[in-house]
C-alpha positions in Angstrom: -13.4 14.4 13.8 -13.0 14.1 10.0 -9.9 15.7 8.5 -10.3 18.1 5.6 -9.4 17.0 2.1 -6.1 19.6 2.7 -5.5 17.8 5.8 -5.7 14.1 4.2 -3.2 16.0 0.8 -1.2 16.4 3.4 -0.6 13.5 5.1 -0.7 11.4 1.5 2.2 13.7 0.1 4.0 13.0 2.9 3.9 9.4 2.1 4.8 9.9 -1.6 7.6 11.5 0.1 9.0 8.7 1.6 8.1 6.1 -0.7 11.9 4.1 0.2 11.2 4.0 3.7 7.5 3.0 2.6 8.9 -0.1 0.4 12.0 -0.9 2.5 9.1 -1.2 5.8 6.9 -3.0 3.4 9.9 -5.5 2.5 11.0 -5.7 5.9 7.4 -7.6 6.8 5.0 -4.6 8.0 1.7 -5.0 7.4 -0.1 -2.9 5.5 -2.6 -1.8 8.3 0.6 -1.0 10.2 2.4 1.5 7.5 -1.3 2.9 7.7 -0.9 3.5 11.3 2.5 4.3 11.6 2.1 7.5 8.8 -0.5 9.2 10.3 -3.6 7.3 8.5 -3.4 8.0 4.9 -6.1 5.1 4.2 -5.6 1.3 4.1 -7.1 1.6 0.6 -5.0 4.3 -0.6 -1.5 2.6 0.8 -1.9 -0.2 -0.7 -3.0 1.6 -4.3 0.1 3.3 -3.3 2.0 -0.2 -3.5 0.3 -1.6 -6.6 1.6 1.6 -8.3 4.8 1.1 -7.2 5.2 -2.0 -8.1 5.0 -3.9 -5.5 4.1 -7.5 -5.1 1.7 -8.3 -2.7 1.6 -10.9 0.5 5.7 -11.4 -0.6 7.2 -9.4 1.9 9.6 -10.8 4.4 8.6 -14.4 3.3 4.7 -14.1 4.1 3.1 -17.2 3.0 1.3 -17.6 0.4 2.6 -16.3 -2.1 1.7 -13.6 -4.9 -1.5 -13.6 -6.1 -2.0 -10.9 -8.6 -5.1 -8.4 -8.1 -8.1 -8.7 -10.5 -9.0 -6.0 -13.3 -12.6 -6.0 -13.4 -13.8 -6.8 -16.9 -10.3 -9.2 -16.9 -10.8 -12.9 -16.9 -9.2 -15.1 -14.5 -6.7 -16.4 -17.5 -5.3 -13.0 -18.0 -4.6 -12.3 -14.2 
């Protein structure tokens, strides 16, 4: 069943809400995916908007490997990434 866009507010605010827990789970190693699942589905997409916004480097968390690669801007070239 598809949630209503009040439904969806809600579960997104209440996200916003607890945007430490959010970055200290994100820190601690969790997966995207997984801070998806754990608050009530907000959107993979979304969360990880969410994190960009915030600040927050990506694949750094609890030592992942790899390293940061910063995201794209379309109409950017590679240089200025």
């Amino acid at each position: 069943m598809k949630r209503s866009r009040n439904e969806m507010d809600m579960v997104r605010a209440a996200v916003l809400a607890e945007r430490d827990s959010v970055i200290r789970l994100y820190r601690a190693g969790w997966s995207i995916a997984r801070l998806n699942r754990a608050h009530d589905h907000p959107g993979e997409q979304w969360m990880a908007a969410q994190l960009d916004k915030w600040h927050e480097p990506r694949g750094v968390a609890a030592g992942r490997s790899g390293g940061y690669r910063p995201r794209r801007v379309a109409g950017s070239s590679p240089s200025a990434a």
